[in-house]
N, C-alpha and C positions, 0 to 999 in steps of 0.2 A: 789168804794173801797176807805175806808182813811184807814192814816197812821199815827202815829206821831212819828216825826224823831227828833234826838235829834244830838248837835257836841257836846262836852265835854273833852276840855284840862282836864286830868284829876291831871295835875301836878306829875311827877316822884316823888314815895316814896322814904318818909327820912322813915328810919328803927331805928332812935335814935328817942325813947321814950319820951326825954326829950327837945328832938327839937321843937321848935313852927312850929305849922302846920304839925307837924308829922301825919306820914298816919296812927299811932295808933289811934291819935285825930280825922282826918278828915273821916277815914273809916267809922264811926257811918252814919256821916253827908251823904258822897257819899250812902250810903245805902237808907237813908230814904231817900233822893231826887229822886232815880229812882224806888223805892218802889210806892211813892205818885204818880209821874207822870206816869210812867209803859209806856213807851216806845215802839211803837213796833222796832225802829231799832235806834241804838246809832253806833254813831261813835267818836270814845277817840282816843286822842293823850296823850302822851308821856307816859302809861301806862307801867311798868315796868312786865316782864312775870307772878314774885309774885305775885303784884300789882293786875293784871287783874284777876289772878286766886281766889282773894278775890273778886272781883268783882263781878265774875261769880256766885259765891256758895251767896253772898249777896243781888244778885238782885232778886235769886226766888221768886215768892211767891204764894200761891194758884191762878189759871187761867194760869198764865202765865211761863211757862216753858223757857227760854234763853240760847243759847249754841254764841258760837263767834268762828271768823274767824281771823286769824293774824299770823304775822313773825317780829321779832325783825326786827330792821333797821339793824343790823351788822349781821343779820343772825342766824337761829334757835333762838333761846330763848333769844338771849343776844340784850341788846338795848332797845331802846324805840320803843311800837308797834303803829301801825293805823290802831287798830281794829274795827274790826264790829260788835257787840250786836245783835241780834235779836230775835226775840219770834217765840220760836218754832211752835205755836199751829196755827202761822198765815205766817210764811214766811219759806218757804224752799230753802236752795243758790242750783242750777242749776250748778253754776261753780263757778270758784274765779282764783284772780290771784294778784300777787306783782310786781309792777319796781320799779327802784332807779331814782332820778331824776337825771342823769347822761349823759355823752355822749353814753355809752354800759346802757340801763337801766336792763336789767336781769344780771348784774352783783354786785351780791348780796355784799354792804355792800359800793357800791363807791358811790362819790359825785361827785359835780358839783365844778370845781376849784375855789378856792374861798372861798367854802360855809363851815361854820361852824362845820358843823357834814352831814351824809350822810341823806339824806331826802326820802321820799317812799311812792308812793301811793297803799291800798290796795283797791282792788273790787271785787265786786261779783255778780251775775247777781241774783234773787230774783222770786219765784213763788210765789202769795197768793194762800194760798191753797185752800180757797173755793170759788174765783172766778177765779182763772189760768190766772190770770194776770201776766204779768213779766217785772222786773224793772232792771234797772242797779246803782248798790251805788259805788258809790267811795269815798275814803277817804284817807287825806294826810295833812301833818304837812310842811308847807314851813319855808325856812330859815330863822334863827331870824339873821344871820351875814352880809349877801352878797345879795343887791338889784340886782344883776346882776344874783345870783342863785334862787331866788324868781320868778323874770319873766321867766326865764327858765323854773323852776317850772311850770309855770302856763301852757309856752307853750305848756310843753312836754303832760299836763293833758290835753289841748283842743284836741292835734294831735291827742293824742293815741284814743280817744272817738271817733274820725272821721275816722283820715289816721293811720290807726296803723302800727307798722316797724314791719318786720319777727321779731323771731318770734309770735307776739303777737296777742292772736287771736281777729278778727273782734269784733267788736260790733255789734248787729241789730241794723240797722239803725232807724227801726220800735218801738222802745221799750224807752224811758224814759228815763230819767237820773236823779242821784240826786247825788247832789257832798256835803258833810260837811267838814269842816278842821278849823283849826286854820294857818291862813294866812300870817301872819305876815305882813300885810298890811294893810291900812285904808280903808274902802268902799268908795274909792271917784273915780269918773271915769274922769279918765286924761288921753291923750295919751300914751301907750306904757306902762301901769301901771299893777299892777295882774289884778285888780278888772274890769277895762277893758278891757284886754286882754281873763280871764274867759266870760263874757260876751258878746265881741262879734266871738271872733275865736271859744270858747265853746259852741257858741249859749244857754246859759241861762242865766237865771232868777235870782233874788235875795227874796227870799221869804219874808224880810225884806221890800221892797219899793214895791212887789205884794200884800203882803196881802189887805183886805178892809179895809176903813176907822174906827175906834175903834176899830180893832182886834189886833194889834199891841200894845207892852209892849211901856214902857217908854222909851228912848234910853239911854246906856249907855256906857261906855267905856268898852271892854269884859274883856280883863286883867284888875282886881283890883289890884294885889299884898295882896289882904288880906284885903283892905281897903273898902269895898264894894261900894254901887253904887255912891257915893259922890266923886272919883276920877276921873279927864278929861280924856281924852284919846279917843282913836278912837276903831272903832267897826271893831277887827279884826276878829272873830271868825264868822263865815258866814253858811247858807245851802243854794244853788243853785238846782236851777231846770230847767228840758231842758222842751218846748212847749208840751202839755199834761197834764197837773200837774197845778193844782189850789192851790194859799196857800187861806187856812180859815181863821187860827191864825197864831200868831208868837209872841216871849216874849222871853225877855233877862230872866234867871231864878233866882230871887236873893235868893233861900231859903238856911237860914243857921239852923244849931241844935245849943240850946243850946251857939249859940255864934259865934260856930265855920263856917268857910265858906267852902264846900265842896274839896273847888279848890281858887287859884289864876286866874281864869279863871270865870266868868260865861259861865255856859252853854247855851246856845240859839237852841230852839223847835220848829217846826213847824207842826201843823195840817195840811195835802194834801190831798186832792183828786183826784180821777186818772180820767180823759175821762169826759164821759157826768153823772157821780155818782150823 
């Protein structure tokens, strides 16, 4: 079984027209980039409920039918979501579920003291339908305010995958993982760090430093601000994979329409393989 998995800050819509970068301008762009690539499963940050709802009806296209999973971070519709995309014709969600990265995490709409805005990871566990395979995706936006609620963050994503608190139900231990987000973090592994602490408390993978030799894009810094890939910066925006899961490819995405750049974010994709495929 492959996949290809996609993160995508998708930058919260300006709804003024005449604002640079506005999601009248970049909507085009966000279209045709998931058009061309055709995704089987995305996962977006800071999508606004509008927002995604164009996304949704923009991404069809003949073969590939997409429906998505998500709750605002403050609750029902309001907030920015960390939705899940996927194609219908190939994945069906088994379950799903939300926390806050919080001390109470089912207490919808709290943060971590500290932390800038409330933060939230969604998941969903995954059948492919014509080989009954089943996956688990997670997906979650950490603090861009408070180093102290980032590693929290990361913590709270390793536990839950393992030792999950009442009520939150188990994981199969048996079953795969794949984690996407915009991190707010650099990918460098240092003591006590996200990128670290994902990796060895989460037990995964960085499909970035797994892929093979020339399968892998150019590196770049993932938040451009609009300046595309000639900006320094570090490689926040990540996909992680738990043992079972091969990465093929992996590419920072730099396609722009017409000029415009889909996002302040590049996206970053990875082609998986699941077992002995």
């Amino acid at each position: 079984m492959d996949l290809r998995v996609m993160t995508f800050n998708l930058r919260f819509a300006d709804y003024d027209s005449a604002a640079p970068h506005s999601w009248s301008r970049r909507r085009p762009a966000v279209a045709a980039l998931l058009r061309q690539e055709a995704p089987d499963l995305v996962g977006t940050q800071e999508g606004l409920h509008r927002q995604l709802r164009d996304v949704h009806e923009d991404i069809q296209q003949p073969g590939r039918s997409y429906d998505w999973i998500g709750t605002g971070r403050e609750g029902g519709s309001r907030g920015e979501f960390m939705a899940l995309f996927y194609d219908t014709a190939r994945l069906e969600p088994v379950e799903y579920e939300h926390f806050w990265i919080a001390h109470d995490p089912y207490s919808v709409g709290a943060k971590w003291p500290g932390a800038g805005s409330p933060r939230m990871v969604t998941w969903a566990r995954f059948r492919e339908r014509t080989t009954g395979r089943e996956f688990y995706a997670l997906n979650t936006h950490l603090d861009n305010a408070s180093a102290e609620a980032r590693l929290a963050g990361a913590r709270l994503l390793a536990r839950q995958m393992h030792r999950p608190e009442p009520p939150f139900p188990p994981f199969d231990a048996a079953l795969p993982r794949i984690v996407t987000g915009d991190f707010n973090a650099p990918a460098v592994r240092e003591p006590g760090g996200v990128y670290e602490t994902l990796l060895t408390e989460g037990g995964l993978a960085d499909t970035w430093t797994a892929a093979p030799p020339g399968a892998r894009s150019e590196e770049h810094a993932t938040w451009h601000n609009y300046a595309g890939p000639s900006r320094p910066g570090a490689r926040i925006d990540w996909i992680l994979t738990s043992p079972g899961i091969r990465t093929k490819a992996v590419k920072l995405n730099t396609f722009t329409l017409g000029g415009e750049h889909p996002s302040d974010h590049f996206p970053v994709q990875a082609d998986l393989g699941f077992g002995d495929d």
